[in-house]
C-alpha positions in Angstrom: -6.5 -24.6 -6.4 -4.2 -22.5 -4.2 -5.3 -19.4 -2.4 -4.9 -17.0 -5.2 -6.7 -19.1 -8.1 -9.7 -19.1 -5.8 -9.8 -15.4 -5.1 -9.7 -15.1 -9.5 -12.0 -17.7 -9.6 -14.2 -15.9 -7.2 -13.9 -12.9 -8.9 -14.9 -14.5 -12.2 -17.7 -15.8 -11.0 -19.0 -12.6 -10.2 -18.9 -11.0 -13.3 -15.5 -8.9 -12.5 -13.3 -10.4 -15.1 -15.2 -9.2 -18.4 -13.0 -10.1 -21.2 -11.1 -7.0 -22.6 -7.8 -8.4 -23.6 -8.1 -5.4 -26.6 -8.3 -2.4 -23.9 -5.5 -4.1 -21.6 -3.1 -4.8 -24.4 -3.3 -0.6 -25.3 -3.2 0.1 -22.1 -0.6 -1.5 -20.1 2.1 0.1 -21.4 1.3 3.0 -19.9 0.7 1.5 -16.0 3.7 1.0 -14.3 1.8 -0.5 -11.5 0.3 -3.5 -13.8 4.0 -4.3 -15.1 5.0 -4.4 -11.7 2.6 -6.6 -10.2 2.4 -9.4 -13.2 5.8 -9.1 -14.3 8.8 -10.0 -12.5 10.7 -6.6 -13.6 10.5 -3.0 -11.9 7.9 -0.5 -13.5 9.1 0.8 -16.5 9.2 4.8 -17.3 8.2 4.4 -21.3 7.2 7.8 -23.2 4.3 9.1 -22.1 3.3 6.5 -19.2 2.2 7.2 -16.1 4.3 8.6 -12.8 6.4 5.7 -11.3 3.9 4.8 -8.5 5.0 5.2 -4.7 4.5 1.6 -4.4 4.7 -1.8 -6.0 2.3 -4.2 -4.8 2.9 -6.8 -2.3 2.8 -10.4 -2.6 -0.7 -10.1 -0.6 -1.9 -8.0 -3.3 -1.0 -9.6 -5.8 -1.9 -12.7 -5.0 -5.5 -11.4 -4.5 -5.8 -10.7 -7.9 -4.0 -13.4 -9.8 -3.2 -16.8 -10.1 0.5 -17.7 -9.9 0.3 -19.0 -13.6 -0.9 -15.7 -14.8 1.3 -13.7 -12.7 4.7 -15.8 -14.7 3.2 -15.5 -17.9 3.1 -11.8 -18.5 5.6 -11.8 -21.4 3.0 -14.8 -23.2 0.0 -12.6 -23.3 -1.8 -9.7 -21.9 -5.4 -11.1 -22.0 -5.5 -12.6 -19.0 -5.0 -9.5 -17.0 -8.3 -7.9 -16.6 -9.4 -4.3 -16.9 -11.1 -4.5 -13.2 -7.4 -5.7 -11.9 -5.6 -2.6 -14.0 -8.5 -0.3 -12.4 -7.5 -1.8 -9.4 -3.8 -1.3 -9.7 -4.5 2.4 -10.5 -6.9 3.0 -7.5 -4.5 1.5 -5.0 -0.7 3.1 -6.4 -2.7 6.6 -6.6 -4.2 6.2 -3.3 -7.7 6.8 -4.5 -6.9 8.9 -6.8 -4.8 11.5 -4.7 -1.1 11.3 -4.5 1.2 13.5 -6.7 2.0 10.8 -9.1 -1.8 11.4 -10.7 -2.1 12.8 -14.0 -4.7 13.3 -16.7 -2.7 9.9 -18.0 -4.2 8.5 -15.0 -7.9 9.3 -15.1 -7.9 8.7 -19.3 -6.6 5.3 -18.4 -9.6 4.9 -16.0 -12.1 5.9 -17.9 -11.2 3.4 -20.7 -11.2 0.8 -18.5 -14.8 1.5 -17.2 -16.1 1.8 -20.6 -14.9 -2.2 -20.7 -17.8 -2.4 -19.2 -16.4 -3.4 -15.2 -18.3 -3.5 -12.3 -16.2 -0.8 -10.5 -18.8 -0.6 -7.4 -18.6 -3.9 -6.4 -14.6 -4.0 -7.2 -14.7 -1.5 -5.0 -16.7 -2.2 -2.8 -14.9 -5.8 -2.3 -11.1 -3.7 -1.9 -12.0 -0.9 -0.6 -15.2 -0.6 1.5 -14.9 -4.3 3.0 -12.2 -5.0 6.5 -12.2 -8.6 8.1 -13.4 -8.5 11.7 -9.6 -9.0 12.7 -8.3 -6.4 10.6 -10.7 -4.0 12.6 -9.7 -5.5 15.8 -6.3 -4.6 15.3 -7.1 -1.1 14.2 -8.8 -1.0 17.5 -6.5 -2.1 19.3 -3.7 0.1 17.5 -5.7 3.8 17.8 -6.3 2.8 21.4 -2.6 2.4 22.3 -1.2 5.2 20.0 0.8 8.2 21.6 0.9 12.0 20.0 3.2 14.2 20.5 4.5 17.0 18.5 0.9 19.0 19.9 -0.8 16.4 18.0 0.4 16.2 15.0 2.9 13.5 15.0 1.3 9.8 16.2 2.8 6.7 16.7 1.0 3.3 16.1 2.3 0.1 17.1 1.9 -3.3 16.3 4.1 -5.9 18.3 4.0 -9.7 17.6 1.7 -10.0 21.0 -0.9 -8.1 19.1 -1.3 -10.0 16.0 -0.7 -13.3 18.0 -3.9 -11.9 20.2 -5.6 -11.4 17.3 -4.7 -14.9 15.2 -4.4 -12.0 12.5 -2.6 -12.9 8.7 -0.8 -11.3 6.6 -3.2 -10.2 4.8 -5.3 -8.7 7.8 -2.3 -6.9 8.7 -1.8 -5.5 5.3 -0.7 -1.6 5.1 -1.9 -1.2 8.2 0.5 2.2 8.0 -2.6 4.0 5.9 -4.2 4.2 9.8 -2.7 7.1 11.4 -2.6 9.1 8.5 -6.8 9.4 8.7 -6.5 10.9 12.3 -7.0 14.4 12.5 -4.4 16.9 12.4 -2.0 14.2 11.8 0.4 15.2 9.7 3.3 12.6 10.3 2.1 9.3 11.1 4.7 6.6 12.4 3.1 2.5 12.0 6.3 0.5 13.7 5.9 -3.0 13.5 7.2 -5.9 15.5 9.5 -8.7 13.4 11.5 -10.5 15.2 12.8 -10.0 18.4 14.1 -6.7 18.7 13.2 -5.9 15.0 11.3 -3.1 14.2 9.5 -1.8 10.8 9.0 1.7 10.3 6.3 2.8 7.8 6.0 7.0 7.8 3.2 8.9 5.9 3.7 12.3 6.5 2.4 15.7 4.9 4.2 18.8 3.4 5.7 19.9 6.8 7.8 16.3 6.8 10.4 14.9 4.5 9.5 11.1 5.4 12.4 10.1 3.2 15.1 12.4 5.4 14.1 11.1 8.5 14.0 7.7 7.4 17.5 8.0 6.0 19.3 9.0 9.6 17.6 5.3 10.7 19.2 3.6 6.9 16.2 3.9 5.5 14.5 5.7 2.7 11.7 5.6 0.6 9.8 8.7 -1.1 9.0 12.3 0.5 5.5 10.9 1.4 5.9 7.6 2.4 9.3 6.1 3.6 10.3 3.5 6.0 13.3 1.8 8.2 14.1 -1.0 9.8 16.0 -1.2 13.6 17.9 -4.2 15.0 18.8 -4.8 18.6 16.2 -2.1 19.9 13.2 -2.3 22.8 10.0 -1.1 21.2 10.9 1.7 23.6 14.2 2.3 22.0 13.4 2.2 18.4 10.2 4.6 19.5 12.8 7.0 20.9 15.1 6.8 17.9 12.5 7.5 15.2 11.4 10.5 17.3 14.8 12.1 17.6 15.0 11.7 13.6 11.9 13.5 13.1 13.3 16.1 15.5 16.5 16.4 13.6 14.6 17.0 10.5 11.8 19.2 11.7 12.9 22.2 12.7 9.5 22.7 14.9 9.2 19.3 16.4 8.2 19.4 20.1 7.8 15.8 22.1 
């Protein structure tokens, strides 16, 4: 049993994967996000579905909530996708329940999936209220080495290789670790730049009304959504590819003081 059978098989055993293949089968073709994470296609815009999320799930996601099998047999059936892993789908592409791509769509499907029946505290309690000890380590470490500039309302957060090697931190504790700065206050442009390789640099921007994260992201070749964009440098110093995001913000943001 590999990683992600377990985590199912966990989740069965506590009561989270009430049969409801009824509710999931009318459902799912209005959630982009459930035929993106247990299909192999991209979300599909159908009449009368939700907004295209902002985001398809990772692999760490999705292997969290299924088992490979399940995850290559979407066209076969939809019963074994559970209403607690649709409600979770919709929870994490809206962000809670608070980005622009939320409708009334969004809440109906919602609330049919808690009349199933799931145990939504404990689901979310499990994916939403619960951090390894490492995963809080490295938001430790991450809020005590971040810079502001831009009288506070721009930060950069960094996370080099050193810092996850430090930590013996996974994948998964290092998941969207880019939903950090945005919770600081009076941050409205938050900048999580990641370590790859040797000099290779991630750039995940959240950013409110004031910044087009997709603009600045697209004078480093990158792109993404007005909200939430992202780039990637080569060749650069963490030093360097610090500097070079900062000058795109500038070049975008008319107000943007270092």
């Amino acid at each position: 049993m590999d990683s992600s059978e377990t985590a199912v098989a966990t989740m069965r055993a506590r009561g989270f994967l009430a049969s409801s293949s009824a509710t999931i089968s009318r459902i799912l073709p209005a959630l982009p996000p459930i035929k993106a994470w247990v299909g192999a296609g991209r979300p599909a815009q159908a009449s009368g579905a939700l907004p295209q999320t902002t985001r398809r799930f990772s692999k760490a996601n999705r292997s969290r909530f299924c088992s490979s099998s399940a995850a290559a047999s979407s066209r076969r059936s939809t019963a074994q996708t559970s209403p607690c892993v649709a409600c979770k789908a919709i929870s994490t592409d809206t962000g809670g329940f608070i980005y622009s791509n939320v409708t009334a769509a969004t809440h109906r499907a919602a609330a049919e999936l808690m009349d199933t029946g799931i145990d939504y505290r404990a689901v979310n309690k499990l994916f939403f209220q619960t951090k390894s000890r490492v995963r809080m380590q490295l938001e430790a470490a991450m809020l005590a080495e971040a810079k502001f500039y831009d009288n506070n309302r721009t930060a950069v957060l960094s996370v080099p290789q050193s810092l996850l090697e430090k930590f013996h931190a996974t994948e998964s504790d290092a998941e969207d670790l880019s939903a950090l700065g945005p919770q600081i206050q009076g941050v409205d442009c938050a900048v999580t730049m990641r370590e790859l390789g040797d000099g290779v640099w991630k750039f995940s921007l959240r950013t409110g009304e004031r910044v087009n994260a997709t603009e600045v992201c697209r004078l480093l070749g990158g792109g993404g959504h007005a909200r939430a964009a992202g780039a990637t440098l080569e060749g650069v110093t963490q030093a360097e590819a610090e500097e070079k995001m900062l000058n795109a913000i500038a070049r975008i943001v008319p107000d943007f003081k270092k």
